[in-house]
Structures are given as C-alpha cells and as structure tokens.
N, C-alpha and C positions, 0 to 999 in steps of 0.2 A: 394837752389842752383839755379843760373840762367841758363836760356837755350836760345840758339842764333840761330835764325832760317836763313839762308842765300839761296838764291834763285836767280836764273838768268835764263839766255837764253843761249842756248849753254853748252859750258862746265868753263863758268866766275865762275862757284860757286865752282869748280873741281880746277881752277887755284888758288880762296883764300882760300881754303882749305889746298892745299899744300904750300903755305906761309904762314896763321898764324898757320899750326903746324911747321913749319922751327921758326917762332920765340917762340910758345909759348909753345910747346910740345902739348900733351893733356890735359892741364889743365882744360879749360874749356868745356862744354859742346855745341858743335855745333852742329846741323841739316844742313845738304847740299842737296839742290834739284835744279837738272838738269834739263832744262825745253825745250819743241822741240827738241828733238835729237833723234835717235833714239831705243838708249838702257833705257831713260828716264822711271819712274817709272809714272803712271797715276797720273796727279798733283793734283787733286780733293782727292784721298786717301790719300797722302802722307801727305797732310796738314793736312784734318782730324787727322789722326795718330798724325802728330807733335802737336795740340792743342790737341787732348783728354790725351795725357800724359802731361800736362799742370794741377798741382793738383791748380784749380779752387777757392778753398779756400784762397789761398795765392796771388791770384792777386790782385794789389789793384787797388779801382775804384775810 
C-alpha cells in the first residue's frame, strides 16, 4: 500500500486534508503535518515516525 506524506506551513495541509477526504473518503492512506503553529506536533519526530513506518524493504531505488 502507498503512503502520502503532506506537509505545509500553517494549517495548508489541515485545508487538503478536509478536501481530498470530501472527494476520496479514506481510501488512501495520508500523513498530515502542520508546521509553525502552535498546536503543531515537533516536525523532526513526526517525520521520523512517518518514514520509520515506511517498510524499507519495499522501496524501490
């Protein structure tokens, strides 16, 4: 399965998150991270996190 990592400034990634589930439902799997704001999660974790569930194996190079 693919995984979509979406990221902005502000709350841009909060805005297409509520648009492509309005068109796609939850089909796919997205990641959304907030960035500068202030309920924003520490971006240096969140990324970690988003690539180490990334099964490594299956990328291709």
């Amino acid at each position: 399965m693919k995984k979509f990592l979406i990221a902005a400034h502000g709350n841009l990634a909060l805005g297409i998150k509520s648009t492509l589930e309005l068109f796609l439902g939850d089909a796919l799997d997205f990641t959304y991270l907030t960035a500068y704001t202030d309920d924003a999660p520490n971006l240096e974790e969140a990324l970690e996190n988003f690539f180490s569930s990334i099964d490594s194996r299956r990328i291709r190079r």
